[in-house]
N, C-alpha and C positions, 0 to 999 in steps of 0.2 A: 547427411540427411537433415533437412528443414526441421524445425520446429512448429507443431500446430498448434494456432492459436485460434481463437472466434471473437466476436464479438456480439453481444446482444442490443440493439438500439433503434427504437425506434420513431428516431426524428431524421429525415430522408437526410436533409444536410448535415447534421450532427454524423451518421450516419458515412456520408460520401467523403466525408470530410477526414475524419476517423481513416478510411482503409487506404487514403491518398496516401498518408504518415506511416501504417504499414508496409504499404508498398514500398517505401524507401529505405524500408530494413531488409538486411541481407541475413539470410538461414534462417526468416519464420516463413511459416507459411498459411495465410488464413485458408481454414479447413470451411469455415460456416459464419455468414452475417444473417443475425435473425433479427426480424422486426418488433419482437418484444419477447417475454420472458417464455410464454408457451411454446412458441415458435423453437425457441432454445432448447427445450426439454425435450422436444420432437427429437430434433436434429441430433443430439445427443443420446434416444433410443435407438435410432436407425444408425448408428455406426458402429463398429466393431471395435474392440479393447485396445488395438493396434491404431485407430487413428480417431481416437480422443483425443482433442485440445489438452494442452498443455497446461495452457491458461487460458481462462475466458475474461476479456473487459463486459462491465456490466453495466449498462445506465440501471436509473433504480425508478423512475417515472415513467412506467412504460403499459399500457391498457393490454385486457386480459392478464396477465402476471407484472406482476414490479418485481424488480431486482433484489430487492430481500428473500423475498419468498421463495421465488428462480434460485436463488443463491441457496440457500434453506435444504429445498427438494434435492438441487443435484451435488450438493456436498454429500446428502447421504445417502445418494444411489452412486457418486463417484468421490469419493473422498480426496484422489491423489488428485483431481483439480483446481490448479488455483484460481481465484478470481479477484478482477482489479476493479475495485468501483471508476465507473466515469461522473461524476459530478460538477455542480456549477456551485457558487456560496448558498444560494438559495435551498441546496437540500443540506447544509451544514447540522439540523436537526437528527437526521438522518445518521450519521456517524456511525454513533454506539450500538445500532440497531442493525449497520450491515457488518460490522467488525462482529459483533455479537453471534450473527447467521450463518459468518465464516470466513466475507471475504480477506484477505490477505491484504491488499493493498488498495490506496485510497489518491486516485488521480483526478486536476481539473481537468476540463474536456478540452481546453487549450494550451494544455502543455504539446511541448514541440515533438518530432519525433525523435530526437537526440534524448530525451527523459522517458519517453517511452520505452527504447530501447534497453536505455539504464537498469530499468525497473523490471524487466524481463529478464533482464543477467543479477539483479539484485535477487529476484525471488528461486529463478531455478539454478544457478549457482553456487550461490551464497544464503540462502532460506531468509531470505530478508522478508522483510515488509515496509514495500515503499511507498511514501504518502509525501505529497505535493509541501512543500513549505509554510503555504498560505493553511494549508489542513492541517498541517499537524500546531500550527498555533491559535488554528479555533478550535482545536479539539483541548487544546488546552486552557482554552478561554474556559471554554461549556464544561470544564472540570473545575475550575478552581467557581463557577456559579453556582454549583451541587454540593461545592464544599463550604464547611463554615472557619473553616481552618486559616486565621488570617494572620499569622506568624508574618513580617519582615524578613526575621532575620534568616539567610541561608544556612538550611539545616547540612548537619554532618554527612558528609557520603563516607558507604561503607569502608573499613579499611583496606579493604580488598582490593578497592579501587586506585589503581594506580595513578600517579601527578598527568599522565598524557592521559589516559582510558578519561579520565576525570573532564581536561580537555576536548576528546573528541565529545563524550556521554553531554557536554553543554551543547555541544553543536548537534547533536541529535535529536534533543530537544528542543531547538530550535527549528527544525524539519529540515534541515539541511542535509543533501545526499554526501554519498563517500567523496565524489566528486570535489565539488565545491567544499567538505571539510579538508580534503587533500590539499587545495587552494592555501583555503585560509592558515592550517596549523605548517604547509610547507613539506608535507610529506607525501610520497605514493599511495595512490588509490590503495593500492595489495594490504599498506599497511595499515593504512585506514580498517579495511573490511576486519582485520583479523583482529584490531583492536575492537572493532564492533563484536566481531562473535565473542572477543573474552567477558564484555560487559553483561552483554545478552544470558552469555554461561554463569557469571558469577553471580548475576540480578535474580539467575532463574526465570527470563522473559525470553518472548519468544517473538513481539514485536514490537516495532516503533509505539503504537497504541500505548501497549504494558510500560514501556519507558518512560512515554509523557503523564501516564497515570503514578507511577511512581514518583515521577520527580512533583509533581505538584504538592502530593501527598507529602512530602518530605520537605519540601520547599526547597530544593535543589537547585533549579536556575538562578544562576545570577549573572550580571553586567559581562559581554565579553569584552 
């Protein structure tokens, strides 16, 4: 049985362009494309418990409702929905304020469908939280801006952290998927992921966000 997903967006090509990339995934199925965030809340009162999206993509600039508030409202009348922001750099302000609302994961609008996909089996698989590379390293910009914390030197990672966890936890903070960490350190996705979840378990975080926030805080990244 398919997976159902929606999407909320309301720029007609943004929009057309979006469900083309859908359509090339096999076992989702879009349940609802709404024109902006009201539209979304609609659609999601007139459906039955049985065929809620799974996850919902969400632009966040969108008249009558924006995508925070959208995000906001149906976290708390559906909680087990996730939602993935669609973004372009220009809402890069934005960040802390739809992670804050609920969303789960933080996508640009021109990533391909092969990363969309990813990020679909990242979040309802494996409880990730996927965010595009280019975002997870402004979000880590717009965190060390709010900090005054201007250490060089690369702070201690916990002991708990193993010499690979250590390994991959740079690459994760570099926004890079299981994927492309697989690439780099030469290992299987599989072992990739589970090295994710022990970092995630021992950190006490629950998403990619919490990990770039920790690591700035600690001064953790350094040179690969």
């Amino acid at each position: 049985m398919p997976t159902l997903i929606a999407i909320a967006e309301d720029n007609v090509v943004n929009r057309n362009t979006f469900l083309q990339k859908l359509a090339l995934l096999e076992d989702y199925k879009l349940i609802f494309a709404a024109k902006d965030g009201a539209q979304c809340l609609e659609y999601l009162k007139g459906l039955p418990p049985n065929k809620l999206p799974k996850v919902i993509f969400m632009d966040l600039e969108m008249p009558n409702l924006g995508g925070i508030q959208t995000i906001q409202i149906a976290k708390a009348l559906h909680p087990e929905i996730q939602f993935i922001v669609l973004t372009v750099f220009d809402d890069e302000e934005k960040i802390f304020e739809a992670i804050k609302a609920g969303a789960t994961g933080y996508l640009l609008k021109h990533e391909p469908a092969s990363v969309i996909k990813e990020s679909l089996i990242d979040i309802l698989e494996n409880q990730g939280a996927p965010m595009s590379p280019a975002i997870a390293r402004k979000t880590l910009l717009l965190l060390s801006k709010k900090s005054n914390y201007e250490s060089e030197e690369v702070g201690e990672f916990p002991e708990i952290i193993s010499h690979r966890e250590n390994e991959v936890l740079q690459h994760i903070i570099l926004g890079r998927d299981a994927k492309r960490i697989s690439t780099e350190l030469k290992i299987s996705v599989e072992t990739v992921r589970k090295h994710i979840a022990h970092i995630y378990s021992k950190l006490h975080v629950s998403s990619k966000a919490e990990v770039i926030s920790l690591a700035h805080k600690n001064n953790w990244l350094k040179e690969l």
